[in-house]
N, C-alpha and C positions, 0 to 999 in steps of 0.2 A: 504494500500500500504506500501510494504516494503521501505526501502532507504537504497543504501548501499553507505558509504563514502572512497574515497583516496583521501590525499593532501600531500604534501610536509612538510619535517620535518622543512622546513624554516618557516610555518607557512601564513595563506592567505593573501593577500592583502587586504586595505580595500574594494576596488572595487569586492573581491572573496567574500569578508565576504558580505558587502551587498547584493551581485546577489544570494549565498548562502541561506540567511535567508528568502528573495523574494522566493524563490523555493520552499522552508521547508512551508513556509506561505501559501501557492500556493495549493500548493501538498496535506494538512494537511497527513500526513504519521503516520499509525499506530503503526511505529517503526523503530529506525535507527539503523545498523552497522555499528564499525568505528575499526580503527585498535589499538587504545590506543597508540599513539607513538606521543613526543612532536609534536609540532608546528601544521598544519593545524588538525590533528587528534582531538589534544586537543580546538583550537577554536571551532569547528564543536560539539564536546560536550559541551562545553557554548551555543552554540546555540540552543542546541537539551534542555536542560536545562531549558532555557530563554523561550522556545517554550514549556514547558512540552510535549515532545515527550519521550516516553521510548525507550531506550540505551540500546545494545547488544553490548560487548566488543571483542576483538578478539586480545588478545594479543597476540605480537610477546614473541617467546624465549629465546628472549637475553634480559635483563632490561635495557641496556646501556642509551637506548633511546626511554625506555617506558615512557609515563606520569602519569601513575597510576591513570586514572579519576575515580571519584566516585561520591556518589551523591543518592538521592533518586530519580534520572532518569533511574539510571540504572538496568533495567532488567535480566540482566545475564553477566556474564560474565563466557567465555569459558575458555577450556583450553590452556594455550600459545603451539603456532606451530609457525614453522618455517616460516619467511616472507611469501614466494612466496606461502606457503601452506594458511596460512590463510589468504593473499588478494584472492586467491581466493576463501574461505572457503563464504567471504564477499560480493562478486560477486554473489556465488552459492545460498547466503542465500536470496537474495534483488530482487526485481523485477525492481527498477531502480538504474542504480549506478550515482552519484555525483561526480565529479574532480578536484580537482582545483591545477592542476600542477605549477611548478616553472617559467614555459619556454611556451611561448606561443604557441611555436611549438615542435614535437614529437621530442624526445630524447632517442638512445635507453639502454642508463643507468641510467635509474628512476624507482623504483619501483613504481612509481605512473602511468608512463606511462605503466608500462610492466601490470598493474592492468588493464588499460584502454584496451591493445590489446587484452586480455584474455576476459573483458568483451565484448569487438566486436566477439570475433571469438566464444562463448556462445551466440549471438545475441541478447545482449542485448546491445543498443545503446545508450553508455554512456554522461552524456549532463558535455559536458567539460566548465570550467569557465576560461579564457585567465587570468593573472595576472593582466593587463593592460585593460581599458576601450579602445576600437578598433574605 
């Protein structure tokens, strides 16, 4: 099983991070995409890491607020595309995508959410992780 990851450049909550590694655990996933971009992008490869899961990177085109993760998890890393292209490049590659948005509820200037609505409208039913224990 593939995994593909979107989180928020603010990085997960501890509550994301553990329901996160739960899933990874869960799932064992033969491979994870993530978008290389600070905060949740980057914990999610510590995890994938910690988890010996091999990483498939999907960098954005602008480095502003890339993380540059690296590591002998990582399997490939592509060529940088433009945001909206490669979340869903990330989408297109995964057979389940992973969420863990800023905002407990949909917002529609997130590229993590706009990640999640592309994933639903591809039908692929993405399992969102709230910020907050509910």
């Amino acid at each position: 099983m593939i995994i593909g990851f979107t989180g928020t450049q603010l990085g997960m909550t501890f509550f994301q991070r553990r329901k996160i590694r739960e899933q990874l655990q869960q799932m064992k996933p033969t491979e994870a995409h993530h978008g290389d971009c600070i905060g949740a992008d980057q914990d999610f490869h510590i995890l994938c890491r910690e988890l010996n899961i091999p990483v498939v990177i999907h960098p954005p085109n602008i480095d502003a607020k890339r993380a540059f993760c690296q590591g002998e998890e990582v399997k490939e890393i592509r060529p940088p595309r433009p945001y909206l292209d490669r979340n869903h490049d990330i989408v297109d590659a995964s057979d389940v995508i992973l969420a863990t948005p800023a905002e407990a509820h949909e917002i529609t200037r997130s590229g993590t959410w706009a990640t999640i609505r592309y994933a639903r409208k591809v039908g692929k039913s993405p399992l969102i992780f709230s910020p907050v224990e509910a």
